[in-house]
C-alpha positions as CSV (number, residue, x, y, z in Angstrom):
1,X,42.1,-3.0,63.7
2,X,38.9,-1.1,62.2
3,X,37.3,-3.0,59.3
4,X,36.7,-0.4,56.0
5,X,33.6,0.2,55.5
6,X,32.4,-0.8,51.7
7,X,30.3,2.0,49.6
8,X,28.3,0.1,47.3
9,X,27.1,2.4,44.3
10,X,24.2,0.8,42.7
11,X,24.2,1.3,38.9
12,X,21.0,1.3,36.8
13,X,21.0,-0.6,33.4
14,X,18.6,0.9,31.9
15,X,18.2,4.8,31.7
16,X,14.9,6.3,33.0
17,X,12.6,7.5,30.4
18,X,11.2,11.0,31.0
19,X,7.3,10.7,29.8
20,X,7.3,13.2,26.7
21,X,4.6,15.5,26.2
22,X,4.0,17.1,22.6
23,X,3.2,20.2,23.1
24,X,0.1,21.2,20.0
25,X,1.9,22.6,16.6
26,X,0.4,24.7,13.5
27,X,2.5,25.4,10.5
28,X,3.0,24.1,7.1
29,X,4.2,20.3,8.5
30,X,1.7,20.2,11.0
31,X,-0.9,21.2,7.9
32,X,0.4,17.8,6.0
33,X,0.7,15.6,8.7
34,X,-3.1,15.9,9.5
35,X,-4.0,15.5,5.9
36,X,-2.3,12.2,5.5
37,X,-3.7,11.4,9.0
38,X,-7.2,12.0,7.4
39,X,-6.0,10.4,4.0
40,X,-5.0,7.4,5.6
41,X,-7.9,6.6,7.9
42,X,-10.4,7.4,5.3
43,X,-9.1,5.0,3.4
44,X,-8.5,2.3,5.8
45,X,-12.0,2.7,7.9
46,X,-13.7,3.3,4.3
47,X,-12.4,1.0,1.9
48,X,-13.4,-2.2,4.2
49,X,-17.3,-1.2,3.5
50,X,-17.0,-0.6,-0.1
51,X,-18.8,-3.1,-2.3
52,X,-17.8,-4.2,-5.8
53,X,-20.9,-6.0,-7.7
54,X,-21.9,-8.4,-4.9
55,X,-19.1,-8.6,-2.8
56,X,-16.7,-6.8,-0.8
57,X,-14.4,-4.6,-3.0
58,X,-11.5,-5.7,-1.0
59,X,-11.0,-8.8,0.8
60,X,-8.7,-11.4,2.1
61,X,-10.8,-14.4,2.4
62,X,-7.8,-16.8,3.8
63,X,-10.5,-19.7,4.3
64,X,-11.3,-19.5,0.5
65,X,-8.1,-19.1,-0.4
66,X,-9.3,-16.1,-2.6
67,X,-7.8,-12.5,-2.6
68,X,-10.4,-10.1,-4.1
69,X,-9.0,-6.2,-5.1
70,X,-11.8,-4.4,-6.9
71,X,-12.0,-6.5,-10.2
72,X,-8.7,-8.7,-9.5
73,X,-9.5,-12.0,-8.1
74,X,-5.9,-13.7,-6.7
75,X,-4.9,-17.0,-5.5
76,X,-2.4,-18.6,-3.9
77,X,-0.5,-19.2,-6.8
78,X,-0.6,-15.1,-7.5
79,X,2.1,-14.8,-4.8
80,X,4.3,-13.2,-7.1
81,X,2.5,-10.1,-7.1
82,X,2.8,-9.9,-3.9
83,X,6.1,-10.0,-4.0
84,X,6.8,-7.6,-6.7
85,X,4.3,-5.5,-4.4
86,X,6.7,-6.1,-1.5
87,X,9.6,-5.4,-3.7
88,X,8.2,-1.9,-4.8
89,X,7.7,-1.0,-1.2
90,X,11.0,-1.3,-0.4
91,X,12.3,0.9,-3.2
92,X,9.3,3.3,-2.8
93,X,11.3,3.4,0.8
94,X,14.5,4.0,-0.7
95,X,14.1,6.6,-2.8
96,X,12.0,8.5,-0.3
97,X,14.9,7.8,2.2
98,X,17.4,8.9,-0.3
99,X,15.7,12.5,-0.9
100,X,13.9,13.6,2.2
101,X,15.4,11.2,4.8
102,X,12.3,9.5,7.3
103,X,8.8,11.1,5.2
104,X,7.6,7.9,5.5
105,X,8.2,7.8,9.4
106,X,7.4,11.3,10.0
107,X,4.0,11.1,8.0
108,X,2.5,8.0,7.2
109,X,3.6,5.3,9.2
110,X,0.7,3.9,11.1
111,X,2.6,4.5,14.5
112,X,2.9,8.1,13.6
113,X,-0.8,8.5,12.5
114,X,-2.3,6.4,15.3
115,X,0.0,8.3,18.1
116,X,-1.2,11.7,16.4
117,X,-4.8,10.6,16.9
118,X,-4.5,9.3,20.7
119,X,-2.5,12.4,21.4
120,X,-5.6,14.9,19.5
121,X,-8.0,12.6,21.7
122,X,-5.9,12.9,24.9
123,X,-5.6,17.0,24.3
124,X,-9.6,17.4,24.0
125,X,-9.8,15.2,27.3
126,X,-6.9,16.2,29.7
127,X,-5.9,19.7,27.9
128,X,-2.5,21.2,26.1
129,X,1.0,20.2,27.0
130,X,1.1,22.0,30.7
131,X,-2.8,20.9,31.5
132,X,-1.8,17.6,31.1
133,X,1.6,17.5,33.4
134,X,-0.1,19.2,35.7
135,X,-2.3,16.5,36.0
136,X,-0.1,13.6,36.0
137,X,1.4,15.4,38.9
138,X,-1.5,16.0,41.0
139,X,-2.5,14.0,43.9
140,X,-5.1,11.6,43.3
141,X,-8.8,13.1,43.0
142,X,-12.5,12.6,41.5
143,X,-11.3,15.1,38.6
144,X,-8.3,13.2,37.5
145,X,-10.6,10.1,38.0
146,X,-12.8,10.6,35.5
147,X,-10.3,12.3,32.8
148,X,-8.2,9.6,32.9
149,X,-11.1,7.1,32.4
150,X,-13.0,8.5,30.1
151,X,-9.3,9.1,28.3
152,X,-8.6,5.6,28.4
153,X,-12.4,4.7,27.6
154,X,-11.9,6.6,24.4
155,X,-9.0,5.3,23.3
156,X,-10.4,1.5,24.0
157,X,-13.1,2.2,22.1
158,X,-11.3,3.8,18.7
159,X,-8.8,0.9,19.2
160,X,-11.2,-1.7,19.2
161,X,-12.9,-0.3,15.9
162,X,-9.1,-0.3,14.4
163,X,-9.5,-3.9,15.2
164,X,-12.8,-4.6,14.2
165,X,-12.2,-2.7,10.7
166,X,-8.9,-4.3,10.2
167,X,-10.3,-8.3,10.8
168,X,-13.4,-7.3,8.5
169,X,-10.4,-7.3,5.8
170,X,-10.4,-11.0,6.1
171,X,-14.0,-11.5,6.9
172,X,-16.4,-9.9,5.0
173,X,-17.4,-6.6,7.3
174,X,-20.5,-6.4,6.8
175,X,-21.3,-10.2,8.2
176,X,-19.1,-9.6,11.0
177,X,-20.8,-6.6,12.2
178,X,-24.0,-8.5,11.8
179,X,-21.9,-11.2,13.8
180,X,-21.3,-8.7,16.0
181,X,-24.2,-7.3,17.2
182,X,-26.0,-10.3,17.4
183,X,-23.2,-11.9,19.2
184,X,-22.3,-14.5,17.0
185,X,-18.5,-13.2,16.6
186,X,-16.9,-16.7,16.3
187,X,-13.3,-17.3,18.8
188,X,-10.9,-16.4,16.2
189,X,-12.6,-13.0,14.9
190,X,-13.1,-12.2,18.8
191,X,-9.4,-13.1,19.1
192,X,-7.5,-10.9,16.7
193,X,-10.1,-8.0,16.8
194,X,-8.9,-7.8,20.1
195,X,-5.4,-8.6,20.1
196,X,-5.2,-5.8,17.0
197,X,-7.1,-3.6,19.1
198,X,-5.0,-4.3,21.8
199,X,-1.8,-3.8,19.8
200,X,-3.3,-0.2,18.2
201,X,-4.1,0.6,22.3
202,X,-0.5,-0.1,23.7
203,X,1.4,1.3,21.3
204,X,-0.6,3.7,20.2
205,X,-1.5,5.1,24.0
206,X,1.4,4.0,25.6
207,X,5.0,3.3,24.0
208,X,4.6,5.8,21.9
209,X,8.1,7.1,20.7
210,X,9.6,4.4,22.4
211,X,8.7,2.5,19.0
212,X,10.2,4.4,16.8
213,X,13.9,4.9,19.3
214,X,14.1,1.4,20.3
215,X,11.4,-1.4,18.7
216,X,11.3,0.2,14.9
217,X,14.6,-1.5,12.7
218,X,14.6,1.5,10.3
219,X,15.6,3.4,12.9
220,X,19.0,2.1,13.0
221,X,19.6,1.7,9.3
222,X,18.6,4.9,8.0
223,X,22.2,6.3,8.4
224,X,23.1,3.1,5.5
225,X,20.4,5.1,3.2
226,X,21.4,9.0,4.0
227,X,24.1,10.8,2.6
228,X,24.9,14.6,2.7
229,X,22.7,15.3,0.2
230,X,19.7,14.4,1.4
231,X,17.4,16.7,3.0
232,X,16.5,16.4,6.4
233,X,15.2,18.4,9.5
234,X,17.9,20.5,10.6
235,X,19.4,23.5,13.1
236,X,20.8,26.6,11.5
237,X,23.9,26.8,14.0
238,X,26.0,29.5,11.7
239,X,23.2,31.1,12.5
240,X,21.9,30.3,15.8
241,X,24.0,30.1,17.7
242,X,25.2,31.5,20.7
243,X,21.7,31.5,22.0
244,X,19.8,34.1,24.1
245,X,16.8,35.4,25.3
246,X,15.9,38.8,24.3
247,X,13.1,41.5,23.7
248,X,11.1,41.2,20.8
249,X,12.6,42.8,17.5
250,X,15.9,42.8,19.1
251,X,18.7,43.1,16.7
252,X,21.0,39.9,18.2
253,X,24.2,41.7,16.2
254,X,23.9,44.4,19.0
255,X,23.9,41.4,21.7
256,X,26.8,39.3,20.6
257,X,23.4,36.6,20.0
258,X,22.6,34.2,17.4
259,X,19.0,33.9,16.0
260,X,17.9,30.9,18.8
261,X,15.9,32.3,21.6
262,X,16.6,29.4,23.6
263,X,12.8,29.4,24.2
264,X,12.9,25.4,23.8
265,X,9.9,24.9,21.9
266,X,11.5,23.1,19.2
267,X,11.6,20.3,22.1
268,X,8.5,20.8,23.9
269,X,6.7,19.6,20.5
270,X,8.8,17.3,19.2
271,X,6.9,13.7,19.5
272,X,10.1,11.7,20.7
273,X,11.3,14.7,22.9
274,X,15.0,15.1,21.3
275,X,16.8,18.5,21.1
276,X,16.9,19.3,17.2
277,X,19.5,21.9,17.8
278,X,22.1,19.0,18.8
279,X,22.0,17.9,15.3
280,X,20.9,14.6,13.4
281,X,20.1,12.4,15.6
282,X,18.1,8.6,14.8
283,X,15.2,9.4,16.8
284,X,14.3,12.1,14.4
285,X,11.4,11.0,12.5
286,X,11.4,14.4,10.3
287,X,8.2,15.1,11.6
288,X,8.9,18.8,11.0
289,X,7.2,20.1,14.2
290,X,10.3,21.9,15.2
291,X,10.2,23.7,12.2
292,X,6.9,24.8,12.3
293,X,7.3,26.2,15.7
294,X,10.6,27.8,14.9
295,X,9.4,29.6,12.0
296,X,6.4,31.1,14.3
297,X,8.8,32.1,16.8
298,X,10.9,33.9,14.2
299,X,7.7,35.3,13.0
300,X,7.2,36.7,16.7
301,X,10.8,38.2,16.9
302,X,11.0,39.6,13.4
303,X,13.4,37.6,12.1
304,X,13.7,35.5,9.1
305,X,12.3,31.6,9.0
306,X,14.2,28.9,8.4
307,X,16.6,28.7,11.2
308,X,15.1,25.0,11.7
309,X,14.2,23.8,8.0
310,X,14.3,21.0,6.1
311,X,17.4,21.1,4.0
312,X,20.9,19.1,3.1
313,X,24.3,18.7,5.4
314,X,26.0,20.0,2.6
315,X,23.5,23.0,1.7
316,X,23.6,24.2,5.1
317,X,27.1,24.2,5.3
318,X,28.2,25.8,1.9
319,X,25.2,28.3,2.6
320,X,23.4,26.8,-0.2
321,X,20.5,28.6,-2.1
322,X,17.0,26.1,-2.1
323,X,17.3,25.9,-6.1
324,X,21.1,25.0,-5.8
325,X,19.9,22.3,-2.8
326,X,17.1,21.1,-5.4
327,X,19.4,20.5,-8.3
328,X,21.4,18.4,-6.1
329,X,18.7,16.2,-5.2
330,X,18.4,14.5,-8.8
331,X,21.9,13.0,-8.0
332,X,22.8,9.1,-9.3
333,X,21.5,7.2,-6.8
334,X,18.3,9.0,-6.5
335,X,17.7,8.1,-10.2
336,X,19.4,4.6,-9.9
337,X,16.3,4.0,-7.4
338,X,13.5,5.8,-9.6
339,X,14.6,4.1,-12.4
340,X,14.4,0.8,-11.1
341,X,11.2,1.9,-9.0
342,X,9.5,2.6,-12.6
343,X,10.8,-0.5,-14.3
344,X,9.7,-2.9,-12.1
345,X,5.8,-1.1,-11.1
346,X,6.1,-1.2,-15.1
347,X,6.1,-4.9,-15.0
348,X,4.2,-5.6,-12.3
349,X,1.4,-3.4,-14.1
350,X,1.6,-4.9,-17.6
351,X,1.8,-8.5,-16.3
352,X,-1.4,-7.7,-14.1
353,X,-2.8,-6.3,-17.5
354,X,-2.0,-9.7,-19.1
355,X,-2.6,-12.1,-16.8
356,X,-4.7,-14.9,-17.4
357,X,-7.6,-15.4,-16.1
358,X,-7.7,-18.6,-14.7
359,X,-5.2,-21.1,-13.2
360,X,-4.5,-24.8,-13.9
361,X,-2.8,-27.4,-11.8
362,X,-2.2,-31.1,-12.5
363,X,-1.8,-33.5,-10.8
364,X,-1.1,-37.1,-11.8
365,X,-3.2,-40.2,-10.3
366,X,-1.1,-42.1,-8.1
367,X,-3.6,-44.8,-8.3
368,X,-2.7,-46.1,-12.0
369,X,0.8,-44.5,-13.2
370,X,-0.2,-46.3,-16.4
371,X,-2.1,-49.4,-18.0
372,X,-3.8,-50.5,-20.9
373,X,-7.2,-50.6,-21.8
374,X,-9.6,-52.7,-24.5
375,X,-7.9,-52.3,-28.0
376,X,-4.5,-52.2,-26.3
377,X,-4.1,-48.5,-26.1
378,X,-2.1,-47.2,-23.0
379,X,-3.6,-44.7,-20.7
380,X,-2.8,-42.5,-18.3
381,X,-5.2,-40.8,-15.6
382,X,-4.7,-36.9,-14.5
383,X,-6.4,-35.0,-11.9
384,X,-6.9,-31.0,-13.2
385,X,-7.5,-28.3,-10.7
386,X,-9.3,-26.0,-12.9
387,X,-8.8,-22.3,-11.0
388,X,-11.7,-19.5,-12.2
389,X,-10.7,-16.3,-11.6
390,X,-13.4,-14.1,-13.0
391,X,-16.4,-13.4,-11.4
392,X,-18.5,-14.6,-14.0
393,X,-19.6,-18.8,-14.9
394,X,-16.8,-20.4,-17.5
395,X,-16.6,-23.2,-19.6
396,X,-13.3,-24.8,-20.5
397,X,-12.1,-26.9,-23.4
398,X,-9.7,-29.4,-22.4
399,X,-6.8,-30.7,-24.9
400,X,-3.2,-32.6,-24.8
401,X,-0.7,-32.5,-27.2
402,X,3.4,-33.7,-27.0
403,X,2.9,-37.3,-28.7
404,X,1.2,-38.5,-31.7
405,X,-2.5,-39.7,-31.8
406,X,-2.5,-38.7,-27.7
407,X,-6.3,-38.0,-27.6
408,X,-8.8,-37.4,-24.3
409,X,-11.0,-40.1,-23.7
410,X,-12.9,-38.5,-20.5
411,X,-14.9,-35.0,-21.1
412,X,-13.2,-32.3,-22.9
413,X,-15.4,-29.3,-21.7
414,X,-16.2,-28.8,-18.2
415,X,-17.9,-25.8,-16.8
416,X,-16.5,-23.9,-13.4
417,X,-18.8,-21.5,-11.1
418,X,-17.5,-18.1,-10.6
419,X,-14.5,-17.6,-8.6
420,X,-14.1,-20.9,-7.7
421,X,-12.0,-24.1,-8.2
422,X,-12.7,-27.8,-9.8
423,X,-11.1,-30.8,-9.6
424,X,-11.9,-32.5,-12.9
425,X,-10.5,-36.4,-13.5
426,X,-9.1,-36.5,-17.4
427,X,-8.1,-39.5,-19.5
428,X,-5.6,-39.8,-21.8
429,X,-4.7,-42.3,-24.3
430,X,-2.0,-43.3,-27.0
431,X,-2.5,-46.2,-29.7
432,X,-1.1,-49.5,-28.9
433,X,1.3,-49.5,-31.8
434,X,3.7,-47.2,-29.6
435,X,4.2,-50.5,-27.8
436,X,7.5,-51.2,-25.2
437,X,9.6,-49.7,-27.5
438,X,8.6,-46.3,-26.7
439,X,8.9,-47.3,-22.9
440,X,10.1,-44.6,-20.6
441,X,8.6,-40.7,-19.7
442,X,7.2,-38.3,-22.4
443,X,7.0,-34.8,-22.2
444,X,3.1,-34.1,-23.1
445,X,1.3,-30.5,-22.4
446,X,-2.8,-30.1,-21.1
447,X,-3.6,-26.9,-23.3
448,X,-7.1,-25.2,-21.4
449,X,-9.0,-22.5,-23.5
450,X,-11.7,-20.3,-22.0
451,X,-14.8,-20.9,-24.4
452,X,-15.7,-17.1,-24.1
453,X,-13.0,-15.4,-24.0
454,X,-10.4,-17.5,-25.9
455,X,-7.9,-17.0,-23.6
456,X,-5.8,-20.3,-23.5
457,X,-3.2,-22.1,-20.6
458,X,-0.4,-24.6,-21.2
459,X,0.7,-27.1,-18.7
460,X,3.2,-29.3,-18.8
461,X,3.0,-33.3,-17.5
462,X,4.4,-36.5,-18.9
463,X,2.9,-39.6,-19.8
464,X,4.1,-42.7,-18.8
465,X,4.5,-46.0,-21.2
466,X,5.0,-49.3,-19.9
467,X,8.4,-51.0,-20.6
């Protein structure tokens, strides 16, 4: 009896990834794309050294508890800004969505412009798209050496600025550069200027599109956000298709061929290497590379642009004009969203405009919840944090009212540096004729008023009367 002999087919789990090389782009998209790059950075390496009066104009300072924007000066208790900050984001997101599908991924997401700057350092170093698989391929040698080093050296170094200039958001940047070279960099500041710098390297250098197909969440529920009237990156296959190649200035009528070339350059530069002419597809960041290259391909053959192009489902398939596809992009929920976007940046803006500047918290002394005192008056004892959120010294009027003949008995103006907090002890007391009868809680208010300004706080409390 012969035994059968067992084929075991081993199946992967995971599909290979094919390392994608961008091939370089110029166009119109491209054009854009580098202007936010330059937009972004100079904004985000600049801003960190700009000074406002004698500090730095923006700053994070989490040990102080103090958030400083130009001439805002935020605490803790500010977090609703942040918030409403947070909440106009996410429309800003929406609406952008809504009309032009992923601008946001395709041109200023930071793993967009930090990829587009490791791959411009990587093409001065190694070369173009063929230079550099034709180096990846070669056996091992003192030329390869050395590129990839100094490649890797390079990007170290521009990451580790990226962290440095990102930590000296939350410690003042010019101390920690003086920190720095005098290597004084305490074990936190060391810590996350690395592990940022670390975080720009790997992503940055090496997962590159595989954060935006498989780490990014708005890559899976852009779909929820897209209809067929929003305009995205797409492939003209009415016209198109059936692909071909051909002379120049051949007439593709005359060859039973569409416009496509089938050259595949649409793919060589597209920075998560998909295949545009398959149609919309979630890796797409709308980039617009293809297009670019596209339209200089049609420039080559003599043939019209736009057979990749940004434009609607809809549009391209009732051969829409680009007025017609415009008029449809001021639909409902494209105004629904700007609407709400204004309203609430509105708000946020005006209550900015208005707020007060200063803060008040109290807090009662648990020591003594009440008692009385010589003349038999009852008294209770508060604890004011007394917040200054202007930059310049403040003195502060205290008051209470809520019950009849309540009167302060400690201090009733204090003074409070700039930017900073005091904890002030304040007395309050009620003439003994309110007696046990009045026993129980009563509402009361602290009202604060800023001496120079005039501007004034309310805070509630209650004070207490023995039974």
């Amino acid at each position: 009896m012969s035994a059968e002999r067992k084929v075991i087919e081993l199946v992967p789990l995971f599909e290979a990834q094919k390392t994608v090389y961008p091939r370089t782009v110029a166009g119109l998209f491209q054009n854009w794309r580098w202007a936010l790059v330059w937009l972004t950075q100079l904004a985000f390496y600049g801003t960190a050294w700009l000074q406002w009066g004698e500090r730095q104009a923006l700053l994070f300072d989490l040990e102080a508890r103090r958030f400083y924007i130009f001439g805002l000066v935020l605490y803790p208790q500010d977090f609703i800004y942040l918030a409403g900050l947070l909440v106009i984001s996410a429309l800003a997101l929406f609406l952008f969505t809504a009309v032009a599908g992923r601008l946001w991924c395709g041109f200023s997401c930071p793993q967009t412009v930090y990829t587009e700057i490791f791959l411009w350092i990587e093409r001065r170093i190694e070369g173009d798209r063929g230079a550099r698989m034709k180096l990846d391929a070669a056996p091992l040698s003192m030329e390869k050496l050395v590129k990839k080093w100094f490649k890797h050296i390079a990007w170290i170094v521009f990451a580790l600025w990226t962290g440095f200039t990102f930590v000296g958001y939350f410690t003042p940047i010019r101390a920690l550069a003086m920190s720095f070279v005098t290597t004084r960099m305490g074990p936190w500041e060391v810590f996350w200027v690395l592990f940022y710098g670390l975080a720009t390297y790997g992503n940055a250098g090496f997962l590159r599109e595989q954060v935006c197909k498989y780490m990014c969440p708005y890559a899976r529920f852009q779909s929820a956000m897209f209809d067929r009237d929003t305009l995205v990156v797409s492939y003209d296959a009415a016209r198109g298709e059936p692909r071909g190649s051909r002379p120049r200035h051949a007439d593709p009528a005359t060859r039973g061929l569409g416009s496509c070339i089938d050259c595949t350059l649409c793919v060589q530069v597209c920075p998560t290497g998909i295949d545009i002419r398959q149609g919309l597809q979630y890796e797409c960041i709308g980039c617009g590379a293809c297009a670019d290259v596209c339209d200089g391909v049609m420039d080559k053959m003599g043939y019209a642009r736009g057979l990749v192009k940004f434009t609607t489902q809809q549009g391209l398939a009732r051969r829409w004009s680009r007025a017609q596809i415009w008029r449809r992009v001021l639909r409902p929920r494209v105004l629904v969203y700007a609407g709400v976007l204004l309203a609430i940046s509105l708000g946020l803006a005006v209550s900015l405009t208005l707020r007060t500047p200063f803060k008040v918290d109290v807090v009662r002394d648990r020591g003594a919840m009440a008692r009385t005192v010589a003349g038999g008056a009852i008294e209770n004892v508060y604890r004011l944090q007394i917040m200054n959120a202007t930059e310049s010294h403040q003195r502060f009027a205290i008051g209470a009212t809520g019950l009849p003949g309540l009167v302060v008995t400690s201090e009733t103006e204090v003074d409070v540096e700039p930017t900073a907090s005091r904890w002030v002890a304040v007395r309050l007391q009620l003439p003994h004729q309110w007696g046990a009868a009045a026993g129980g809680s009563h509402p009361i208010h602290f009202e604060l008023r800023m001496l120079d300004s005039g501007a004034q706080v309310r805070e509630k409390s209650v004070f207490l009367i023995p039974r």
